[in-house]
ZAGULO-347801 format. One record per residue (C-alpha): residue in three letters; z, x, y. Coordinates in steps of 0.02 Angstrom, whole numbers, plus 50000, padded with zeros to 5 digits. Each point is the difference from the previous one (the first is absolute). Layout:
// ZAGULO-347801
("ALA" (Z X Y)) ...
//
This chain:
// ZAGULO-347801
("UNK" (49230 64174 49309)) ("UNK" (49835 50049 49895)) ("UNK" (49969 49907 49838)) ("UNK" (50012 50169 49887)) ("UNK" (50158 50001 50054)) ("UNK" (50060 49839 49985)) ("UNK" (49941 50014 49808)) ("UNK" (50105 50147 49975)) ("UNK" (50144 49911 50058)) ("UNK" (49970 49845 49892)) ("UNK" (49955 50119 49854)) ("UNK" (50187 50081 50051)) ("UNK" (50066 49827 49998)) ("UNK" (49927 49949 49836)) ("UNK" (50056 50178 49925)) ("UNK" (50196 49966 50047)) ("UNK" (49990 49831 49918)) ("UNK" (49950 50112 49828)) ("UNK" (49818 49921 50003)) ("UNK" (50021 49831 49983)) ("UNK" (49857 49927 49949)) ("UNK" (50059 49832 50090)) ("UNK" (50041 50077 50145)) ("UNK" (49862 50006 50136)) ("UNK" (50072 50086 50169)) ("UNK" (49873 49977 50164)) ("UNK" (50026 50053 50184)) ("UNK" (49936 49919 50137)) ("UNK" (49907 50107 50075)) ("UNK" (50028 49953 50163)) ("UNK" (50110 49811 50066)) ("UNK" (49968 49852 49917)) ("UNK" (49913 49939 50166)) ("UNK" (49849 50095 49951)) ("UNK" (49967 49878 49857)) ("UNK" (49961 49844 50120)) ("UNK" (49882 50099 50083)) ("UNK" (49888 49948 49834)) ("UNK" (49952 49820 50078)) ("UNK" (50001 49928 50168)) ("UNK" (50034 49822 49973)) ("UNK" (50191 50048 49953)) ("UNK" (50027 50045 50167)) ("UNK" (49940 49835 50079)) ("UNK" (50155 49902 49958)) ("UNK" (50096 50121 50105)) ("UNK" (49884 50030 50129)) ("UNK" (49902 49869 50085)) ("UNK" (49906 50090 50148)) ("UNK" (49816 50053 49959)) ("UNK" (50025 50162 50097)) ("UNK" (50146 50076 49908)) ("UNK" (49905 49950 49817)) ("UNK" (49841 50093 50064)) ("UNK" (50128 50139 50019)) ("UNK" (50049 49977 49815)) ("UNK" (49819 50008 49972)) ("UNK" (49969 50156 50080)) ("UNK" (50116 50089 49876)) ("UNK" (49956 49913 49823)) ("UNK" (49798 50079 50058)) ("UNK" (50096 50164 50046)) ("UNK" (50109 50000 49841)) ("UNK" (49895 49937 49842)) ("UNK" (50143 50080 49911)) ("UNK" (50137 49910 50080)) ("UNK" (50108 50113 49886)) ("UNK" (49954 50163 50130)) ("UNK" (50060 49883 50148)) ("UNK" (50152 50150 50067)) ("UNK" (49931 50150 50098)) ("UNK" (50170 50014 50117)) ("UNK" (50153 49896 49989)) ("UNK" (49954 49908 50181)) ("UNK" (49839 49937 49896)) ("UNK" (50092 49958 49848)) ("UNK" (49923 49802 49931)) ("UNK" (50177 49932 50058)) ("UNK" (49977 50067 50165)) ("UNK" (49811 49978 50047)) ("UNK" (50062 49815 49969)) ("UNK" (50149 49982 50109)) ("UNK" (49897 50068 50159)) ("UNK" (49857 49876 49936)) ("UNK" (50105 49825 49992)) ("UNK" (50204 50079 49999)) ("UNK" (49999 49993 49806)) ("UNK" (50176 49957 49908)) ("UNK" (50011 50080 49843)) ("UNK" (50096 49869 49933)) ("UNK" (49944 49838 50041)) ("UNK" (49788 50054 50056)) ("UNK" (50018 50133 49840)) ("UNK" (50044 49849 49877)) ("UNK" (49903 49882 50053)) ("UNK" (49828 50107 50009)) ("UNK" (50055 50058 49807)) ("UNK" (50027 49824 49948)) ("UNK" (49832 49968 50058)) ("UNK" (49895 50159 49958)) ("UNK" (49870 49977 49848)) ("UNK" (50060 50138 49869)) ("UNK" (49837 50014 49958)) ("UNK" (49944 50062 50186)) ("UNK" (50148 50119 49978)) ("UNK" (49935 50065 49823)) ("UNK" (49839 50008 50065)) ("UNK" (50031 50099 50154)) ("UNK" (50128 50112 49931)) ("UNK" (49954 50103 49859)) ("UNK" (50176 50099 49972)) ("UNK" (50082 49822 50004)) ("UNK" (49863 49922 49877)) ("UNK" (50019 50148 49888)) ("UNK" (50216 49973 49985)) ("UNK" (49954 49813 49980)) ("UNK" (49882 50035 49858)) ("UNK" (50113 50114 49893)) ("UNK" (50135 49832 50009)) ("UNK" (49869 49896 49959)) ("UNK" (49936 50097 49857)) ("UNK" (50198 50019 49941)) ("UNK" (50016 49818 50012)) ("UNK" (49856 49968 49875)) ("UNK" (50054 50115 49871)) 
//
């Protein structure tokens, strides 16, 4: 799904909760996966094999956006890591998350840094 679109169904969810100014709606644009694609080392506490992280390599340098990371579902984030090192969403996905720097994320990922910033800025008002 395109990001124009995505905002127009944000904006659509915003509108049907009258405009709440404390309300901040945001769509992944694509699995969660995609985010951990923003740093290597998050991956090395599930994968310990040098050729299967030069794998992981190969598509942070193809995807400086890990955000655009989804161009069919066979090469969906979730799925380019279960053929790399037979990923479990569950127990792989929590552990790389619990290890991921938020700011590699926030760097990386510009939709995701912008929802971030709108909470932050709501928090300091």
């Amino acid at each position: 799904m395109d990001s124009f679109r995505i905002e127009q169904i944000e904006k659509a969810i915003h509108d049907d909760f009258d405009n709440n100014p404390n309300f901040l709606p945001y769509i992944q644009r694509h699995e969660l996966e995609a985010l951990m694609f923003s740093s290597r080392s998050c991956f090395e506490l599930v994968i310990d094999d040098d050729g299967k992280l030069e794998q992981i390599d190969v598509i942070i340098k193809q995807y400086p956006n890990p955000e655009d990371i989804n161009n069919h579902p066979d090469t969906a984030p979730s799925k380019r890591m279960q053929r790399i090192f037979k990923y479990d969403k569950t127990g792989d996905g929590e552990l790389i998350l619990n290890i991921i720097d938020i700011n590699s994320i926030l760097e990386k990922c510009p939709r995701f840094a912008e929802w971030i910033s709108k909470i932050v800025l709501k928090l300091k008002k």
